[in-house]
One Martini backbone bead per residue (centre of mass of N, CA, C, O) as a GRO file, in nm:
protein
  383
    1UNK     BB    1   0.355  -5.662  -5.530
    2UNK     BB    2   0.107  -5.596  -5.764
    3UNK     BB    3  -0.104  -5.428  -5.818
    4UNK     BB    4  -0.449  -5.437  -5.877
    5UNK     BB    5  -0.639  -5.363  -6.108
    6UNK     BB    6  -0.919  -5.179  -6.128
    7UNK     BB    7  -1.243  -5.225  -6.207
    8UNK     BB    8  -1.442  -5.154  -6.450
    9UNK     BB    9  -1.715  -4.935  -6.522
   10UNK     BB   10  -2.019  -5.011  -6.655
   11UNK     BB   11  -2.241  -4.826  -6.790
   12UNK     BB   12  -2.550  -4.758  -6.885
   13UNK     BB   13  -2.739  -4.742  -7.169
   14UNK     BB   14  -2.980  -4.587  -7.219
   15UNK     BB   15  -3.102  -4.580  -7.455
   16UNK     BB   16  -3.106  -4.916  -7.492
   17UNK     BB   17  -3.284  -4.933  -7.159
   18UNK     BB   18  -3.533  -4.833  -7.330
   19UNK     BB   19  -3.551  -5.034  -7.559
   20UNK     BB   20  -3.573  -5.285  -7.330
   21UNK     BB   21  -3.803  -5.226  -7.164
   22UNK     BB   22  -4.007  -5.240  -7.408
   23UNK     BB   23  -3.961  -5.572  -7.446
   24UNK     BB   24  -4.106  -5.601  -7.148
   25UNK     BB   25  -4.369  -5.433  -7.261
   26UNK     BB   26  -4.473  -5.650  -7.466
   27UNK     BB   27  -4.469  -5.908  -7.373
   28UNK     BB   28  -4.760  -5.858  -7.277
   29UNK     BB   29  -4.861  -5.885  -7.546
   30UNK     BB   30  -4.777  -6.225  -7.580
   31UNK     BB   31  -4.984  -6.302  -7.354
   32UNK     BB   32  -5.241  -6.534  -7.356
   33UNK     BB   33  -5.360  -6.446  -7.048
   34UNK     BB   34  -5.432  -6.208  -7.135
   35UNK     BB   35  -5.628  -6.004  -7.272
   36UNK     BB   36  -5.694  -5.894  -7.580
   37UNK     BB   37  -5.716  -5.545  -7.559
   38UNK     BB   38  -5.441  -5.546  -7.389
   39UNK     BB   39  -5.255  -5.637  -7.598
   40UNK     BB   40  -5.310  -5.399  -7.771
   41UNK     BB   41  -5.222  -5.218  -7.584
   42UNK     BB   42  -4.914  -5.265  -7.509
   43UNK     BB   43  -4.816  -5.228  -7.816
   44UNK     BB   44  -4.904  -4.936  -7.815
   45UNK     BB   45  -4.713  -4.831  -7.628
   46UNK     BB   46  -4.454  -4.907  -7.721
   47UNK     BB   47  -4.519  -4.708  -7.981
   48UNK     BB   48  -4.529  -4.436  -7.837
   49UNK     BB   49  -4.235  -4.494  -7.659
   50UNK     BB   50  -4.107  -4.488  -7.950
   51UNK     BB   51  -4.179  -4.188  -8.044
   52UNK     BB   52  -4.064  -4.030  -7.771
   53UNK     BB   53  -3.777  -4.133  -7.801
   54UNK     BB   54  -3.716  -4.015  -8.061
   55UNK     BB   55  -3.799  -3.733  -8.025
   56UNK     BB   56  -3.570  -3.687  -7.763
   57UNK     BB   57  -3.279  -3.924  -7.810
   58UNK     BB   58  -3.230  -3.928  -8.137
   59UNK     BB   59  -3.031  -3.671  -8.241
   60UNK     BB   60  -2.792  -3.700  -8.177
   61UNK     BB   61  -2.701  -3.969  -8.317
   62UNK     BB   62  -2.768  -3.893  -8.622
   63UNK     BB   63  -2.608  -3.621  -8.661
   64UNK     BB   64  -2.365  -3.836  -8.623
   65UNK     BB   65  -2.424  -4.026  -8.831
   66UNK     BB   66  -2.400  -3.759  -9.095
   67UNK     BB   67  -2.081  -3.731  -8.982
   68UNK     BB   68  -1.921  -3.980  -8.911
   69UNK     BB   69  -1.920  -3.984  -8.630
   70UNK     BB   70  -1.631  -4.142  -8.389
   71UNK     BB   71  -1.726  -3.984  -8.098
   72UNK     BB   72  -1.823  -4.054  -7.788
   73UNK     BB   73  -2.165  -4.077  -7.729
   74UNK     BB   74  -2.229  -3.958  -8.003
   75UNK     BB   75  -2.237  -4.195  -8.296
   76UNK     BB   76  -2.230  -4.414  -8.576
   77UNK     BB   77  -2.239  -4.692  -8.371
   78UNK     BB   78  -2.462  -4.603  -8.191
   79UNK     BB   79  -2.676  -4.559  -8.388
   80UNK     BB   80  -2.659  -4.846  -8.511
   81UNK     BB   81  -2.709  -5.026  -8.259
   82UNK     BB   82  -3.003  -4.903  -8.220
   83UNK     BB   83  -3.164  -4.927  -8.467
   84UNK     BB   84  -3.115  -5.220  -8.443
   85UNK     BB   85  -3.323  -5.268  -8.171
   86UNK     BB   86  -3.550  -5.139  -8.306
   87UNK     BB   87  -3.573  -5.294  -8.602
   88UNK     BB   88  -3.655  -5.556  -8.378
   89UNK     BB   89  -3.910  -5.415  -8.233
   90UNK     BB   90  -4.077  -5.364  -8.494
   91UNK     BB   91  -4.092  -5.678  -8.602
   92UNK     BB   92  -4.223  -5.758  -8.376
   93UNK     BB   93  -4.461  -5.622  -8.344
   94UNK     BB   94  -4.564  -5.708  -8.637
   95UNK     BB   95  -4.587  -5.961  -8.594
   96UNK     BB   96  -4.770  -6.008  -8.361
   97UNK     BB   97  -4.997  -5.846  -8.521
   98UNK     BB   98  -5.045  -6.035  -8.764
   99UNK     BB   99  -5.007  -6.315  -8.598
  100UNK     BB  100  -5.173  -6.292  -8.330
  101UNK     BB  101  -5.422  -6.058  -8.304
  102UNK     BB  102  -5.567  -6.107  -8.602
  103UNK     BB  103  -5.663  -6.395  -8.527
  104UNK     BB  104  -5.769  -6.358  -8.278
  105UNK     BB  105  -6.021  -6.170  -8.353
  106UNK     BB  106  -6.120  -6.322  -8.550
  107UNK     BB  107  -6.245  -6.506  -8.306
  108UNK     BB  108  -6.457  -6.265  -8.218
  109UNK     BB  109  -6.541  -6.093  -8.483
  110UNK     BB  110  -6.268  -5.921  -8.530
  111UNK     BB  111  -6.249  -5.680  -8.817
  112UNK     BB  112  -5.988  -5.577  -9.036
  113UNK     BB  113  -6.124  -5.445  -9.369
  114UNK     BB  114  -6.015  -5.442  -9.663
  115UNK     BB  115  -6.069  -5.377  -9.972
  116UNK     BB  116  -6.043  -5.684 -10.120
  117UNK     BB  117  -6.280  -5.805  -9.839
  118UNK     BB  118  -6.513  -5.671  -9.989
  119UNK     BB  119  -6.832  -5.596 -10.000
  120UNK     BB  120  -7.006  -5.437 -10.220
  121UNK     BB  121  -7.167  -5.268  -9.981
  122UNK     BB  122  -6.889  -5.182  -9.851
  123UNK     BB  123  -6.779  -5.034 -10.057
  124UNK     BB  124  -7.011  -4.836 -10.130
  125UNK     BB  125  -6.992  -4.703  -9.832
  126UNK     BB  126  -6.678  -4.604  -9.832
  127UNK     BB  127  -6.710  -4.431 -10.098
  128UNK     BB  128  -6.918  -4.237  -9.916
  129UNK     BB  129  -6.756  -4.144  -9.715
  130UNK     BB  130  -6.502  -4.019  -9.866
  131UNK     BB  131  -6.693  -3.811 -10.038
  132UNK     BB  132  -6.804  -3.715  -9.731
  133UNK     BB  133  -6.514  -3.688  -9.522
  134UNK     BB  134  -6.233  -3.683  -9.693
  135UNK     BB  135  -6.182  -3.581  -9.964
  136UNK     BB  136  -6.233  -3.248  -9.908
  137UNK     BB  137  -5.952  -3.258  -9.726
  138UNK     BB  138  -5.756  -3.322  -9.963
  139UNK     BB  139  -5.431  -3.207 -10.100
  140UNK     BB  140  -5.261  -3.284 -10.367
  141UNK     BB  141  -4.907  -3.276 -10.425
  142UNK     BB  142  -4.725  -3.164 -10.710
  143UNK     BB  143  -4.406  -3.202 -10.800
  144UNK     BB  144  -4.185  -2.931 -10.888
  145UNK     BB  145  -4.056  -2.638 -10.880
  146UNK     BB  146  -4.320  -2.442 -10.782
  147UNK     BB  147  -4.374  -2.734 -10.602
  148UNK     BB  148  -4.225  -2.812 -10.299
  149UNK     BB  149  -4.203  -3.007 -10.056
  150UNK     BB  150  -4.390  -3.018  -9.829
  151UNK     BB  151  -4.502  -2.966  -9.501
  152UNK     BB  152  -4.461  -3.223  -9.238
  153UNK     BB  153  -4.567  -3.335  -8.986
  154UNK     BB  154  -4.543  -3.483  -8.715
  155UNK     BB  155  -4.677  -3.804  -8.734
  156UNK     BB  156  -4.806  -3.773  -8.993
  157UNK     BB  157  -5.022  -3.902  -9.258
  158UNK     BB  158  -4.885  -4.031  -9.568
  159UNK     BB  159  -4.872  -4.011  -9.965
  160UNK     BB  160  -4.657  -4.144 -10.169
  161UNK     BB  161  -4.693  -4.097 -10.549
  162UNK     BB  162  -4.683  -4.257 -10.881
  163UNK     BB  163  -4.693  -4.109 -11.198
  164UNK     BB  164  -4.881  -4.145 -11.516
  165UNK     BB  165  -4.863  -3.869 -11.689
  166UNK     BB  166  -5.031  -3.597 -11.747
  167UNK     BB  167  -5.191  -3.326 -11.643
  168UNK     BB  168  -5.417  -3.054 -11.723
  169UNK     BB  169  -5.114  -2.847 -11.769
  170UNK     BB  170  -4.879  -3.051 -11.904
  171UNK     BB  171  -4.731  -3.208 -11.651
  172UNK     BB  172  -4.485  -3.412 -11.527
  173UNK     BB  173  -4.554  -3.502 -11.239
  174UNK     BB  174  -4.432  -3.807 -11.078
  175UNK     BB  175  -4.500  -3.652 -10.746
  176UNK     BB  176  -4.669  -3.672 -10.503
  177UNK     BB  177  -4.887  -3.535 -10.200
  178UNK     BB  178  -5.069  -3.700  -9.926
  179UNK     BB  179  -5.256  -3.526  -9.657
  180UNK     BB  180  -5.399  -3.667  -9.346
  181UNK     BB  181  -5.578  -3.563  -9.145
  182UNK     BB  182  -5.650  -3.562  -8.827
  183UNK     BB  183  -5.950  -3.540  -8.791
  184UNK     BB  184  -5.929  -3.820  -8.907
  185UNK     BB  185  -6.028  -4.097  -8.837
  186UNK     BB  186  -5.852  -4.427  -8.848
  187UNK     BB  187  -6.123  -4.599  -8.734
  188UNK     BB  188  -6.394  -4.750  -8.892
  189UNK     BB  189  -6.726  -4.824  -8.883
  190UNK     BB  190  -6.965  -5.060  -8.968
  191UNK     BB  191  -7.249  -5.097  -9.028
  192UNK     BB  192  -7.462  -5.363  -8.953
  193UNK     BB  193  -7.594  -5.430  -9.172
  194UNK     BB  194  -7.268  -5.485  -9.333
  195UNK     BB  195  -7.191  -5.700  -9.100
  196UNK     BB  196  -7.384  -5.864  -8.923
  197UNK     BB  197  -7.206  -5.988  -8.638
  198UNK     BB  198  -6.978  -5.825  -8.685
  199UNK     BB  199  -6.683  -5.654  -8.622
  200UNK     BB  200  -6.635  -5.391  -8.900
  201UNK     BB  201  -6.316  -5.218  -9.009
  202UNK     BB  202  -6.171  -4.918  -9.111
  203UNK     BB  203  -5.894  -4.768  -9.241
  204UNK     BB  204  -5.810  -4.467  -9.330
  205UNK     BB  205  -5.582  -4.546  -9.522
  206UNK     BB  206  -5.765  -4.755  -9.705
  207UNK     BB  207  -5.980  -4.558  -9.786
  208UNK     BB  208  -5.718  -4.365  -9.955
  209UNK     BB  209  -5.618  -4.612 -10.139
  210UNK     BB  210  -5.898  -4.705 -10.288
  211UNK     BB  211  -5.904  -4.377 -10.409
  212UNK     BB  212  -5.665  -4.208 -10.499
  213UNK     BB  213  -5.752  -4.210 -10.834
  214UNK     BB  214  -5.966  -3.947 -10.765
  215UNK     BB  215  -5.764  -3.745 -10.702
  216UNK     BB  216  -5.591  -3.819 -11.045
  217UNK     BB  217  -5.709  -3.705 -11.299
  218UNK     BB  218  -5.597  -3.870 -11.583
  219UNK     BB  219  -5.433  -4.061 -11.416
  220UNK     BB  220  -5.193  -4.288 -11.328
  221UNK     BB  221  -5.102  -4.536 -11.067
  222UNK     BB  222  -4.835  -4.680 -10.984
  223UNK     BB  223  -4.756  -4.583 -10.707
  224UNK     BB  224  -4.726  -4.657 -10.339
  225UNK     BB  225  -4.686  -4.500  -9.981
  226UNK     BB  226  -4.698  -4.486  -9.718
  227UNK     BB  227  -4.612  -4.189  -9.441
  228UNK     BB  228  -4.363  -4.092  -9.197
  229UNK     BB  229  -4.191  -3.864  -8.954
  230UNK     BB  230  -4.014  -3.836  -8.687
  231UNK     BB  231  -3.945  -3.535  -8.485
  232UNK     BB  232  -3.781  -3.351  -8.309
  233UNK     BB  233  -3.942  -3.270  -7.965
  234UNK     BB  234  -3.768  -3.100  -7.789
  235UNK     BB  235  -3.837  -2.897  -7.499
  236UNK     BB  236  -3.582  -2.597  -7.477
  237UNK     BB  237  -3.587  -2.363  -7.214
  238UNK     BB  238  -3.429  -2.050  -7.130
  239UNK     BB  239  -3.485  -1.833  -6.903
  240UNK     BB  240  -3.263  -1.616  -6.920
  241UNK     BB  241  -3.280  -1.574  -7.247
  242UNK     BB  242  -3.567  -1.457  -7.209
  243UNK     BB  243  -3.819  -1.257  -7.211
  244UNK     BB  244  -4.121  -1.396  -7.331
  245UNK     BB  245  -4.177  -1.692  -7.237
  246UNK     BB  246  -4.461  -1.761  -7.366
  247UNK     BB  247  -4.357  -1.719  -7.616
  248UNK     BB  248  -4.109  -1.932  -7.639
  249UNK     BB  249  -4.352  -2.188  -7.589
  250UNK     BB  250  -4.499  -2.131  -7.831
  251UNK     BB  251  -4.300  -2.144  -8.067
  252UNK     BB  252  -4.192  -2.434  -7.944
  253UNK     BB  253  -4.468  -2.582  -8.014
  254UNK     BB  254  -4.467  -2.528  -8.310
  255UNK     BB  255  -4.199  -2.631  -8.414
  256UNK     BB  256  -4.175  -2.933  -8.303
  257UNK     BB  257  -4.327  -3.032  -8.552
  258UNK     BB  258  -4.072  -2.908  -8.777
  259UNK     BB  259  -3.837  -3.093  -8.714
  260UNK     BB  260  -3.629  -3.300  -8.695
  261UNK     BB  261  -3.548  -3.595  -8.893
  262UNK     BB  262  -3.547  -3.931  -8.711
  263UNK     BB  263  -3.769  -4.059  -8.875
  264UNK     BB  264  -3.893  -4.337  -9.136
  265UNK     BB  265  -4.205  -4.462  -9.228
  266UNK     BB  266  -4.320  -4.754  -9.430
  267UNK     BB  267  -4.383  -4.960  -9.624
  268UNK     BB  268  -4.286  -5.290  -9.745
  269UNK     BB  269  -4.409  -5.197 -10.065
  270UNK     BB  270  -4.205  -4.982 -10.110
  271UNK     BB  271  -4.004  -4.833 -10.316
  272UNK     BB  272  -3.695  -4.745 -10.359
  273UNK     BB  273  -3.752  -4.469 -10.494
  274UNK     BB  274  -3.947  -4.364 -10.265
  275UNK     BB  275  -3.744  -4.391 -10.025
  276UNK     BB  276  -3.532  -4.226 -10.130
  277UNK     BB  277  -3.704  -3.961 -10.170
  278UNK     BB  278  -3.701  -3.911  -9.895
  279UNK     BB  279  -3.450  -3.933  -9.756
  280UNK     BB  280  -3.335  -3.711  -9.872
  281UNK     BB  281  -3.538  -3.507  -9.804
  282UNK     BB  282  -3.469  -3.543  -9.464
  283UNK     BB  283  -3.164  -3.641  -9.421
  284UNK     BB  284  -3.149  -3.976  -9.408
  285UNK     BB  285  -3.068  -4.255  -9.328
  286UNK     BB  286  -3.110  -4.575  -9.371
  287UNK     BB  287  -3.119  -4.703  -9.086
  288UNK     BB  288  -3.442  -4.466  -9.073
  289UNK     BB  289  -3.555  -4.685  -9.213
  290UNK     BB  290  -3.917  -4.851  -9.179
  291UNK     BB  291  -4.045  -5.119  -9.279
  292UNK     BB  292  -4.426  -5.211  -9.230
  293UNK     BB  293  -4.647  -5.444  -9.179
  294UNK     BB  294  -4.871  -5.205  -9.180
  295UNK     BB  295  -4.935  -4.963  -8.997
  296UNK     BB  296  -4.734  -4.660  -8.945
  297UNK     BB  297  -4.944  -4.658  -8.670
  298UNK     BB  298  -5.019  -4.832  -8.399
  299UNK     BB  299  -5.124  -4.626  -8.185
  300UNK     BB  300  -5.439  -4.613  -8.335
  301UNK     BB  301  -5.532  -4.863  -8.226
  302UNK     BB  302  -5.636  -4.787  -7.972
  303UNK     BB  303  -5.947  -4.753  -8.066
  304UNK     BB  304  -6.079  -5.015  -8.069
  305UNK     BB  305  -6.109  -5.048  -7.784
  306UNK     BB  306  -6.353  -4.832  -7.752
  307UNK     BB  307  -6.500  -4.951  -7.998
  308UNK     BB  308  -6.557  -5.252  -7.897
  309UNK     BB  309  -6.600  -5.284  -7.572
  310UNK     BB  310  -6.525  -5.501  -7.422
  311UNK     BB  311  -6.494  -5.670  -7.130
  312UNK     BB  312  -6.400  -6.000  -7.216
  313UNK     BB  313  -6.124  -5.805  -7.299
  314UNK     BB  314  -6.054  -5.732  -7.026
  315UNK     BB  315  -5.962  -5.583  -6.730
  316UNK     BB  316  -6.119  -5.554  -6.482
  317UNK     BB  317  -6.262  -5.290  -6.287
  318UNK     BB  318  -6.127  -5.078  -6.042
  319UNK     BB  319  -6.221  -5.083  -5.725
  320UNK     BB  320  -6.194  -4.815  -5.500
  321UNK     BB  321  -6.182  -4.778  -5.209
  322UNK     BB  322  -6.257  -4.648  -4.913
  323UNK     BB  323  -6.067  -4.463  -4.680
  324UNK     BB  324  -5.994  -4.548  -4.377
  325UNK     BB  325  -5.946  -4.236  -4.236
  326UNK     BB  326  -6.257  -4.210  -4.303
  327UNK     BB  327  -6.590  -4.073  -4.239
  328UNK     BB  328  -6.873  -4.085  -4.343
  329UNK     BB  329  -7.049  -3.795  -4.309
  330UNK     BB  330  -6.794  -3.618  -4.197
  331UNK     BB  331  -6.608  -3.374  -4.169
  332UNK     BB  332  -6.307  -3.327  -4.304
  333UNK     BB  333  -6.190  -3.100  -4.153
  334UNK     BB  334  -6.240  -3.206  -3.868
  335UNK     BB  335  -6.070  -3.509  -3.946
  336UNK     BB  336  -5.770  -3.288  -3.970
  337UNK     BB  337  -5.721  -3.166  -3.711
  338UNK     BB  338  -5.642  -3.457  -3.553
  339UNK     BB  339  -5.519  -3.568  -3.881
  340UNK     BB  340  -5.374  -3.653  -4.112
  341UNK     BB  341  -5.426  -3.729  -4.443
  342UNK     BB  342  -5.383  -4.077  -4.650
  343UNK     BB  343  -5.378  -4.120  -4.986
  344UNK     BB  344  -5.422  -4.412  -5.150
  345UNK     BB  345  -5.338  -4.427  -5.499
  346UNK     BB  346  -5.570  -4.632  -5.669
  347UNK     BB  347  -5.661  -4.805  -5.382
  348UNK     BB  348  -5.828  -4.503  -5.293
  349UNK     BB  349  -6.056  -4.320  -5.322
  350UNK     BB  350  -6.094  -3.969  -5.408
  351UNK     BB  351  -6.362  -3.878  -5.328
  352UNK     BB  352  -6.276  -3.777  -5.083
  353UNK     BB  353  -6.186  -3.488  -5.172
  354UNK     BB  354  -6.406  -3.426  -5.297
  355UNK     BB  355  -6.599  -3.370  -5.052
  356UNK     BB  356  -6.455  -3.128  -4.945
  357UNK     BB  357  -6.558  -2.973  -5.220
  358UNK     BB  358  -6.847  -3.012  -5.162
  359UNK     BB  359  -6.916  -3.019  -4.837
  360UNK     BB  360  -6.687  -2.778  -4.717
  361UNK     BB  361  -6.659  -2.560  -4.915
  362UNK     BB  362  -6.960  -2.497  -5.007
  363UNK     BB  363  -7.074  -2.451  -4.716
  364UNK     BB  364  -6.860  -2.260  -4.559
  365UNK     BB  365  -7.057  -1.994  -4.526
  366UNK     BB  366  -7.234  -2.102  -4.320
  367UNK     BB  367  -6.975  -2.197  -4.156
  368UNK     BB  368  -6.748  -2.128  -3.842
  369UNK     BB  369  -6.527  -2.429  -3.892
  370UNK     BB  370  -6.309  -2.322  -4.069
  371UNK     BB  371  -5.998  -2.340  -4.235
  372UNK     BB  372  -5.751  -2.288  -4.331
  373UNK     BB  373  -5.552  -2.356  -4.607
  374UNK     BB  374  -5.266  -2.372  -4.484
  375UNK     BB  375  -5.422  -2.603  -4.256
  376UNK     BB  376  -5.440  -2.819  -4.520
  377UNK     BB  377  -5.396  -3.194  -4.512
  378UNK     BB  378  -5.373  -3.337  -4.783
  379UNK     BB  379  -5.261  -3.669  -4.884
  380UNK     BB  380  -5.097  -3.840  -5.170
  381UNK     BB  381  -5.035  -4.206  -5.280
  382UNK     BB  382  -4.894  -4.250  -5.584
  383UNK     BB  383  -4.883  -4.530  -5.872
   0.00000   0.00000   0.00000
C-alpha cells in the first residue's frame, strides 16, 4: 500500500496575526456596554498598535514591494495582502469614530467644534488661540529649487498647500510645507464662557487649517491637506561591531526619526495631485497610502479621555488590596526572615514594598536588625 503523505504544516503569519489581534482589540471599542471614555481609549489604542507595528514589521514588506520581490517571506503579494488588512482596519477604525463615538459624545454634550459650526464667539478666541500659541511656532516652506522638500521627522502632523499666485520675491513655488510642532497641544478646550453647559474642543489641526491662508500673505489657499508619515524605527545595535555602544543607541534614536517612510496619512478629501507628489516624496507604494475621514493620528485622542475626565464615562477605579502576606504596622524585613513574600499585581497594592523603604530602608541605621540586601527576597507577580 502507498504510503500516505505526511499533512503540511502551515504557521501563522505574525504579522497579519497582530493586525488581527488588533480587531479584537477594537470589537471593545464596538460594544456599547463598554464606558464611552473606555471606548474611546480601546480605539487610540489600536491605533497606537499599528503604529509601532508599521514602525517595526513593515519595512521588509514595503522594500520587497518597491523592487517587486516575489520570492520568500516578504515579497510584494504579502505586502498587498498586508495592506489589505490593515486599510479595512483603519476604515473600520473611522468608521466606528465617525459614525458611533461622535455621536455618543455628542449626546452627553461633548462636541469637536469643526471651523464651520464655531460660533462668532468661539472664532474670535481660536483665532486668538492661533495668533497667540500657535502662529509663532509655525514656519511654511515653499518648496522651489533652492528650498527642496524639508525633512518630516516620524509620525509628526503636517500640512501640504496648494497656492495660486506668486510670493514676495516674484516665486510661483506651487507647493508649500507647514509642520506643526509636537509642543502644541492636539485638542484644546474652550472656555466654558463660550461653551455654555456643554465641554467644547477643537483640535490642532482644525485651530491651523482655518487660518492656513495667514500664513500665505498674498497668497490664495487652492487646496490642502493634512498629513503624516510612519517612518520605519526599529532600533538594532550590534554590541560586537560598535565602539562606543552610548554614542551608537545615541544616534540611533536620533536617526530613527528620519528613517525609512513605510506609511503615509493623508485626509480623504486629499487631490490626486498632492498624494501623487507625496507619495512620490516619500518613494512608497500606491497601496501605503491611507486615506482618513477624520485626525490622521487618532492616537492624541487618548488626551479627550484626561480632558473630559468624567468618571461615569469610565471603568470603575481599581483598589487594589493590601497584600494579605503581610501585617501592617511591623517590620517588613522582620516578616521576609521568616519566608519570601509574594505580591501579586494590580490585584494587591505596591504599598508593601514602598513600606520597605519607608520604613525598614530609612529607620535602619537607628536599629541594628537589618538585613543584607542580598538577603532580601520581595517577589511580585505583575499581570
Amino acid at each position: 500500500m502507498p504510503v500516505a503523505a505526511e499533512p503540511t504544516l502551515e504557521l501563522l503569519d505574525r504579522d497579519q496575526s497582530i493586525l488581527l489581534f488588533n480587531e479584537r482589540v477594537l470589537s471593545w471599542a464596538e460594544r456599547e456596554d463598554v464606558p464611552l471614555l473606555e471606548r474611546l481609549r480601546y480605539l487610540c489604542i489600536v491605533s497606537s498598535n499599528l503604529d509601532e507595528w508599521f514602525e517595526v514589521r513593515s519595512a521588509p514588506h514595503v522594500s520587497a514591494a518597491k523592487v517587486g520581490d516575489e520570492q520568500g517571506q516578504y515579497s510584494r503579494s504579502s505586502f498587498e495582502r498586508l495592506m489589505a488588512t490593515a486599510h479595512a482596519l483603519v476604515n473600520k477604525q473611522y468608521q466606528l469614530y465617525n459614525q458611533s463615538l461622535i455621536p455618543a459624545f455628542d449626546k452627553h454634550a461633548i462636541r469637536l467644534v469643526s471651523h464651520g459650526e464655531r460660533s462668532a464667539a468661539q472664532r474670535k478666541w481660536v483665532r486668538e488661540y492661533f495668533l497667540r500659541e500657535v502662529q509663532p511656532l509655525l514656519m511654511p516652506v515653499g518648496l522651489d529649487p533652492s528650498h527642496p522638500f524639508p525633512q518630516v521627522a516620524n509620525k509628526a502632523l503636517n500640512f501640504i498647500v496648494r497656492l495660486n499666485g506668486v510670493d514676495a520675491f516674484g516665486r510661483a513655488n506651487e507647493v508649500a510645507i507647514v509642520k506643526v510642532p509636537r509642543a502644541l497641544p492636539r485638542l484644546i478646550r474652550l472656555p466654558q464662557k463660550i461653551s455654555g453647559k456643554q465641554k467644547l474642543f477643537v483640535s490642532i489641526s482644525s485651530v491651523v487649517r482655518a487660518h492656513l491662508a495667514e500664513l500665505f500673505p498674498g497668497r490664495e489657499v487652492a487646496e490642502f491637506s493634512q498629513f503624516r508619515v510612519t517612518r520605519h524605527s526599529d532600533l538594532a545595535v550590534d554590541e560586537d561591531d560598535v565602539v562606543d555602544l552610548r554614542m551608537a543607541l545615541r544616534q540611533g534614536l536620533h536617526h530613527r526619526h528620519y528613517g525609512q517612510a513605510v506609511r503615509l496619512e493623508v485626509s480623504s478629501s486629499c487631490s490626486a495631485v498632492l498624494s501623487d507628489l507625496l507619495l512620490e516624496q516619500y518613494d512608497l507604494p500606491a497601496e501605503a497610502l491611507f486615506r482618513v475621514k477624520g485626525p490622521v493620528n487618532l492616537v492624541r485622542q487618548m488626551q479627550l479621555i484626561d480632558l473630559v475626565d468624567d468618571p461615569a464615562l469610565l471603568f470603575p477605579k481599581w483598589k487594589p488590596a493590601w497584600p494579605k502576606q503581610l501585617v501592617p504596622g511591623r517590620s517588613i524585613l522582620a516578616q521576609m526572615r521568616k519566608s519570601d513574600i509574594i505580591i501579586h499585581q494590580p490585584f494587591e497594592s505596591f504599598d508593601g514594598v514602598l513600606d520597605v523603604m519607608s520604613r525598614d530602608v530609612v529607620l535602619a541605621p537607628a536599629r541594628n536588625d537589618t538585613v543584607p540586601i542580598q538577603e532580601v527576597s520581595v517577589q511580585t507577580a505583575c499581570h
